[in-house]
C-alpha positions in Angstrom: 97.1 -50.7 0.7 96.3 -47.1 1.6 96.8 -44.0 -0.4 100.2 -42.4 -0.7 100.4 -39.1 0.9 98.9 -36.5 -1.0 101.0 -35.0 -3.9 98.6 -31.8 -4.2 99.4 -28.2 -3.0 97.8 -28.1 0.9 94.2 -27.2 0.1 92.6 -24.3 2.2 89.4 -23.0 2.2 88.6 -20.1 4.4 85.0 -18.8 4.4 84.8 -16.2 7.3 81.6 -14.4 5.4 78.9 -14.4 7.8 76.8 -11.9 10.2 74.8 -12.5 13.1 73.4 -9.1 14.0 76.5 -7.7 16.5 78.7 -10.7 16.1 79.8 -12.3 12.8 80.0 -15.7 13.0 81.4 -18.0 10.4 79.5 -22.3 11.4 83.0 -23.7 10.6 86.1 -24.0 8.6 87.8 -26.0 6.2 91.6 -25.8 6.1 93.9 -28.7 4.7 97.8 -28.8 5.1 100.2 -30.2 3.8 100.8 -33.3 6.3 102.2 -36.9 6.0 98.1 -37.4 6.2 97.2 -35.1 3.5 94.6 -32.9 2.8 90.6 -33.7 4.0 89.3 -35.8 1.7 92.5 -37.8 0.5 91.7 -40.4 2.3 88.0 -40.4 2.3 87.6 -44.0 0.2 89.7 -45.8 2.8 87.4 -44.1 5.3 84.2 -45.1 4.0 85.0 -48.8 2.4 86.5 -52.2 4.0 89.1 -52.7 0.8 92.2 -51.2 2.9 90.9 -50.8 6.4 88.3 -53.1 8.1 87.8 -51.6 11.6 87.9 -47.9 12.5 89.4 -46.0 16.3 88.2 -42.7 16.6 90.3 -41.2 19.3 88.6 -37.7 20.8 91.2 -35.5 22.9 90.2 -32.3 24.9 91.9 -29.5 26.9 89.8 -29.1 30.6 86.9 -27.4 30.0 86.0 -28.7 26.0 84.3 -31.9 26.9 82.2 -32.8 23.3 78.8 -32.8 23.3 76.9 -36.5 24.2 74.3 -35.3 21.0 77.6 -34.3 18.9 79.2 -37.7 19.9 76.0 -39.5 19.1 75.6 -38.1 16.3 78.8 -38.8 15.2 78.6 -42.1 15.8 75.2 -42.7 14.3 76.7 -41.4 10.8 80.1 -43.7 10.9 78.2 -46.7 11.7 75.2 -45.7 9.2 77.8 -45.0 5.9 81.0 -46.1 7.0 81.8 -50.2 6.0 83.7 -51.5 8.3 83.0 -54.7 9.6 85.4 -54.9 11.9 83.6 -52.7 14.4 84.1 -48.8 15.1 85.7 -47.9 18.4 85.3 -44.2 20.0 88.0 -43.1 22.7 87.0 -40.4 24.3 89.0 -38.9 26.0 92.0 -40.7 26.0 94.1 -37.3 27.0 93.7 -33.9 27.5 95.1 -31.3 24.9 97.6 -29.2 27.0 95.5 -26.5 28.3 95.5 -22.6 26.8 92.6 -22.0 28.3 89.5 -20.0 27.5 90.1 -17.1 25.0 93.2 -18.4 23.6 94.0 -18.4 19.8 94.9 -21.7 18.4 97.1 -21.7 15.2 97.4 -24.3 13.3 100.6 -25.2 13.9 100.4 -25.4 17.6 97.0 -27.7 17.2 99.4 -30.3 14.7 102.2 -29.8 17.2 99.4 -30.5 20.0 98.3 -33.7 18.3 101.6 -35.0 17.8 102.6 -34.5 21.4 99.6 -36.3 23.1 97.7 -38.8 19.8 98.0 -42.4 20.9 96.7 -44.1 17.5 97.8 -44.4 13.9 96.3 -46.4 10.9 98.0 -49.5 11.3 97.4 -52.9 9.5 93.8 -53.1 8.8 92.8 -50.5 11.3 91.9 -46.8 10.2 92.3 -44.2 12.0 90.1 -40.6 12.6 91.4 -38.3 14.8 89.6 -35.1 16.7 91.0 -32.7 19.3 88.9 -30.3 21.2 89.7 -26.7 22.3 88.9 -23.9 24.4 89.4 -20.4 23.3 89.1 -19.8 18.8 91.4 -20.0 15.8 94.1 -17.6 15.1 92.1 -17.5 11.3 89.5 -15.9 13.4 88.7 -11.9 12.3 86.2 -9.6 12.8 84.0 -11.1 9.5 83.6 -14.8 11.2 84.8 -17.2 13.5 86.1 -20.8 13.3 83.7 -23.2 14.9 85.7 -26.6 13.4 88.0 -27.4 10.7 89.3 -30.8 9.0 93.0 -29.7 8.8 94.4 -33.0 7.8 93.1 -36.6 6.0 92.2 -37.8 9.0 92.1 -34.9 11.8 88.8 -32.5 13.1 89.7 -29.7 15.2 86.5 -28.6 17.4 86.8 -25.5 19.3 84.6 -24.8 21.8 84.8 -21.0 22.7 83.5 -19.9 19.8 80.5 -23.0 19.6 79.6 -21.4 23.0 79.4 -17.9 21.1 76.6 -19.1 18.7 74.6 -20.9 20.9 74.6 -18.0 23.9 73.8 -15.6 21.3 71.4 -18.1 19.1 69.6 -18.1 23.0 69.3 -14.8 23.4 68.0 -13.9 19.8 65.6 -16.7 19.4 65.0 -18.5 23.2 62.1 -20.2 21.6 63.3 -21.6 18.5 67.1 -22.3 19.0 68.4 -25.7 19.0 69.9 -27.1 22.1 73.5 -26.3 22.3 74.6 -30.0 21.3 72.6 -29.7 18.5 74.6 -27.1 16.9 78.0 -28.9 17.8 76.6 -32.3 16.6 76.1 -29.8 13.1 79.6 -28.6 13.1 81.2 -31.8 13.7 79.1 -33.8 11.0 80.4 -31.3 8.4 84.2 -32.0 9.8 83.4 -35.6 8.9 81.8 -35.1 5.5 85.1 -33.0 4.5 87.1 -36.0 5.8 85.5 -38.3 4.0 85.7 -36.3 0.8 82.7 -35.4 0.1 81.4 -32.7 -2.8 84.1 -33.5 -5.0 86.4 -32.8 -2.2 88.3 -36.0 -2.3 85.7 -38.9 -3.6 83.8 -38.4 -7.0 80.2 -36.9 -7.7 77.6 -39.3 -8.9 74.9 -36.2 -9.6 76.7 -32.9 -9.8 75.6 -31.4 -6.4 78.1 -28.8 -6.0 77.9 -25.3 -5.1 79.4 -23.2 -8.3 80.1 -20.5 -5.6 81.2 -22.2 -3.1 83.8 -25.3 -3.7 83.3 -28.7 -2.0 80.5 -27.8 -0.4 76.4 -29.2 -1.6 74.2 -26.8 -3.4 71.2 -28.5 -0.7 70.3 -26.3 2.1 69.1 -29.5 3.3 72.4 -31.0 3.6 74.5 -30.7 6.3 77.5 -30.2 3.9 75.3 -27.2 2.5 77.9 -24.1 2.2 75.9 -21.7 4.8 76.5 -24.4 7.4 80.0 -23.4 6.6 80.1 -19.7 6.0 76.7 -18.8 6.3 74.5 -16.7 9.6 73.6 -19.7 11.9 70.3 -17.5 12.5 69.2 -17.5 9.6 69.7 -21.2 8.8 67.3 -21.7 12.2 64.8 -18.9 11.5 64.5 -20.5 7.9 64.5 -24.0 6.8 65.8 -25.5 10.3 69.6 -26.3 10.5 70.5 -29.6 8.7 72.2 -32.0 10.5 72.3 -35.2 8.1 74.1 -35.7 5.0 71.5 -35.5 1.8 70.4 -38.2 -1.1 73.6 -36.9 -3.1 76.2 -37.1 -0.6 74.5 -40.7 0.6 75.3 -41.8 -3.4 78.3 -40.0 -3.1 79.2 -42.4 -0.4 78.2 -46.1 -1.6 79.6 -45.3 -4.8 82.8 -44.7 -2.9 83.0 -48.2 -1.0 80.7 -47.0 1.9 77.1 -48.7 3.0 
């Protein structure tokens, strides 16, 4: 039996703080609201252990245009199958419609990307099947500002928005500042969308307990690493500077791996 719906206040975590040169750019966001689903994280055991759900759909929407990335997609699936236990086999639908389409530059609120899921999601846990849901976008978040742009966001237990406009903005402009040392553009994505996950499945005290302390006193449910993907500048921080320094991570770290098998995953 799953989880009741989350009794906590929606959680939301915006982190906007980040400069690259001209543009600011924030790698991704965090938001939670208040949904029969819950909050990211809430239903991050069922997600990574076999107890309530056996076999896992992960059903990929996206507007014309916002295709995901094959290396995001990969990668994606490489980490499910890696820490996720479900023996029932992991199935990824992509795409199995397209979001209605607002087209490039468009601001998506989150209301209107819940009220796009509802209209146009095929699949819902059900017996012993989970459930992970992700829906990409042209155009940015209406939580975007002149301090930082939204790249992706968990917004529900089970739901990773992706939106692609503003991917596109850090990779043209990672390019053109570093053409020799700039990941490819899936690369970057793959980054982005990992994180999503990690957040889903509760990780850095976010949903599923600690085994080491590993989080970031500054900077809440998110690793204290900058090896780990679910380090905080992946979230908030200048993508530049993550690729000029140490190399942008990509994998979940030794803690968050612990973090997972204590939680019921591989």
């Amino acid at each position: 039996m799953g989880l009741p719906p989350s009794s906590r206040l929606p959680r939301v975590t915006r982190s906007l703080i980040a400069a690259i040169l001209v543009l600011p750019v924030a790698f991704s966001g965090c938001f939670g609201i208040g949904e029969t689903e819950g909050g990211p994280g809430d239903w991050g055991r069922e997600f990574l252990s076999d107890s309530d759900y056996t076999r896992l759909i992960v059903e990929i929407d996206h507007e014309q245009g916002a295709a995901p990335a094959d290396e995001a997609l990969a990668g994606l699936r490489t980490n499910i199958e890696s820490f996720l236990r479900k023996p029932g086999g992991v199935e990824i639908r992509t795409p199995t419609s397209e979001v209605p389409n607002k087209g490039q530059g468009a601001k998506w609120s989150f209301a209107q990307i819940r009220s796009a899921e509802d209209s146009i999601r095929d699949e819902t846990k059900d017996g012993k099947t989970a459930v992970l849901y992700i829906m990409y976008v042209n155009g940015g978040s209406s939580e975007d500002s002149d301090s930082g742009r939204v790249l992706g966001a968990a917004y529900s237990g089970s739901s990773i928005v992706m939106f692609k406009d503003n991917i596109r903005s850090v990779q043209n402009q990672c390019f053109n500042l570093l053409p020799l040392g700039c990941p490819s553009p899936g690369t970057i994505e793959k980054a982005v969308l990992i994180h999503e996950l990690g957040h889903i499945l509760g990780l850095v005290n976010n949903g599923i307990p600690m085994v080491e302390p590993h989080e970031d006193p500054d900077h809440s449910h998110h690793s204290d690493n900058p090896d780990s993907v679910m380090y905080w500048k992946v979230d908030t921080g200048s993508v530049i500077d993550l690729i000029r320094g140490r190399g942008l991570p990509t994998e979940f770290d030794a803690n968050d791996k612990a973090d997972m098998r204590a939680a019921g995953g591989k």
